[in-house]
C-alpha positions as CSV (number, residue, x, y, z in Angstrom):
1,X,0.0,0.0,0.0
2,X,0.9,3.6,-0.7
3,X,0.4,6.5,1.1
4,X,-0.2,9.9,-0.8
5,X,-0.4,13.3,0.6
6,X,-1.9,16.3,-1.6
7,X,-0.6,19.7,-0.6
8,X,0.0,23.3,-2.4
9,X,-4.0,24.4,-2.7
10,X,-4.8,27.7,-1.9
11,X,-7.2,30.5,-3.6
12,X,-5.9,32.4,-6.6
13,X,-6.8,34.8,-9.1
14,X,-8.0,33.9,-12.4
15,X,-5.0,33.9,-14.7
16,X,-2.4,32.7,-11.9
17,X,-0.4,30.2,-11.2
18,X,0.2,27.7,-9.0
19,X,1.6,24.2,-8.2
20,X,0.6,21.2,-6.6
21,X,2.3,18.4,-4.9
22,X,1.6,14.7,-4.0
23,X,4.1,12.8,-1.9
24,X,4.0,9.1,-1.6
25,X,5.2,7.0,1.1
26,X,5.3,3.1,0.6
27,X,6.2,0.7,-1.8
28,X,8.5,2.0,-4.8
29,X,7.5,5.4,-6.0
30,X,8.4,4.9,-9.2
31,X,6.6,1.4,-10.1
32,X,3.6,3.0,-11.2
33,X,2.3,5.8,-13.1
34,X,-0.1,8.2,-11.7
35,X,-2.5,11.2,-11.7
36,X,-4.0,13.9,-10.9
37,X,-7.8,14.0,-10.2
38,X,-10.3,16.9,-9.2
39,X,-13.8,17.1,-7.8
40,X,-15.2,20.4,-8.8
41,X,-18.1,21.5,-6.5
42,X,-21.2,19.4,-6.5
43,X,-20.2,17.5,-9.3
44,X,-18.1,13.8,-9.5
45,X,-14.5,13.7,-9.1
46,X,-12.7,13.6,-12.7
47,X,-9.3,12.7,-14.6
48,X,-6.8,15.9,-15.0
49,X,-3.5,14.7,-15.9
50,X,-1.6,11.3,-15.7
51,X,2.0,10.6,-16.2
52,X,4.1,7.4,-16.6
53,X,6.6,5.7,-13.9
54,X,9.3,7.6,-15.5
55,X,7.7,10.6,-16.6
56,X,8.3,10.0,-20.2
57,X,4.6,10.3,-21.3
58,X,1.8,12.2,-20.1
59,X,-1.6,13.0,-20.7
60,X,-4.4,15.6,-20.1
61,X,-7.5,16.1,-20.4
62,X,-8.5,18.7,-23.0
63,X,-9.5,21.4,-21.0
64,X,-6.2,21.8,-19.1
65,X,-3.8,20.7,-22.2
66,X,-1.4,24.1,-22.7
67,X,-2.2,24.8,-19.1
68,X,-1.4,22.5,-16.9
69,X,2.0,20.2,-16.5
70,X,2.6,17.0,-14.5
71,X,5.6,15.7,-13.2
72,X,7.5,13.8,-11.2
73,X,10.8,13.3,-8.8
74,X,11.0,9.3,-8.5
75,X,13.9,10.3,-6.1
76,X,11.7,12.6,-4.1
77,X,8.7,10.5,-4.6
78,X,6.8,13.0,-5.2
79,X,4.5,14.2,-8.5
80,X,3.8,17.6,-9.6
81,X,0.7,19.9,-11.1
82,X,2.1,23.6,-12.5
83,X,-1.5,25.0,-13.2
84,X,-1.2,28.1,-15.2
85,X,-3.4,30.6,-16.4
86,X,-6.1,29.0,-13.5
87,X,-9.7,29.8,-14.3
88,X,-12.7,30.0,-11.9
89,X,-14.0,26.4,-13.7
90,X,-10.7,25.4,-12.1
91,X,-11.7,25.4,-8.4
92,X,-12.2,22.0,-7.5
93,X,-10.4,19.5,-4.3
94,X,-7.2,18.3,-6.4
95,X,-6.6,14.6,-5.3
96,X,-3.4,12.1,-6.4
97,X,-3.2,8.3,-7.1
98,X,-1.8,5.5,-8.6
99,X,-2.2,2.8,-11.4
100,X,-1.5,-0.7,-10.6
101,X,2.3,-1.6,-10.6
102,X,4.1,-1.9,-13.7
103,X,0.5,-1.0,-15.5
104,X,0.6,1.3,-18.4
105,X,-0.2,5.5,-18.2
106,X,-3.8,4.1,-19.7
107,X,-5.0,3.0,-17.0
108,X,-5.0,6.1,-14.8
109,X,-6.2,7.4,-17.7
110,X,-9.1,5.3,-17.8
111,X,-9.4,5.6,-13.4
112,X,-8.0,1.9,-12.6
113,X,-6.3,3.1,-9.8
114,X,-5.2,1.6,-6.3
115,X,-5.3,3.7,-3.3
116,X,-8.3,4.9,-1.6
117,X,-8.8,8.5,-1.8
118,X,-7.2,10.9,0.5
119,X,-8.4,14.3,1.3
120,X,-7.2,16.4,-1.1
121,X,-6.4,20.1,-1.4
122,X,-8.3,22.3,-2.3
123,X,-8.2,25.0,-5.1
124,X,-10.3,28.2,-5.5
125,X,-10.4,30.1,-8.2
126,X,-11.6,33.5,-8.3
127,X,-12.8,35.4,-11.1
């Protein structure tokens, strides 16, 4: 099992920046790829970004692609969100997780993750 911590949400203007991380403490940080998830208000939690073990490939979903990046320190274990040019649809509770060991980026992509869900941080946008 793996333990991930979210941190870095505050509130910030529309058209700033700011950067999230997710630290992981457990079984080898970088066996698996992972992701970034958010749950804007009142609605279901949804896929943001995912990246491989290595960092080599990642992937986001449309509405954040030019805006947002994900990385990762394997010797850190910890992942990164740089969220640029933040808009009010933007404010959501960011949350982290994990694929499966040795699984492809596809399936954080597609939600097959592992670890239950942690509390998240939370980002407010204001316009």
């Amino acid at each position: 099992q793996v333990q991930l911590v979210e941190s870095g949400g505050t509130t910030v203007q529309a058209g700033g920046s700011l950067t999230l991380s997710c630290v992981g403490t457990g079984r080898k940080f970088g066996n698996y790829a992972m992701g970034w998830f958010r749950q804007p208000p009142g609605k279901e939690r949804e896929f943001v970004a995912a990246i491989s073990w290595t960092g080599g490939s990642t992937y986001y979903v449309d509405s954040v692609k030019g805006r947002f990046t994900i990385s990762r320190d394997n010797d850190k274990n910890t992942m990164y969100l740089q969220m640029n040019n933040l808009e009010p649809e933007d404010t959501a509770v960011y949350f982290c997780n994990r694929g499966p060991e040795h699984q492809a980026i596809i399936a954080v992509i597609r939600g097959n993750v592992v670890e239950s869900w942690g509390q998240g941080t939370q980002v407010i946008v204001s316009a």
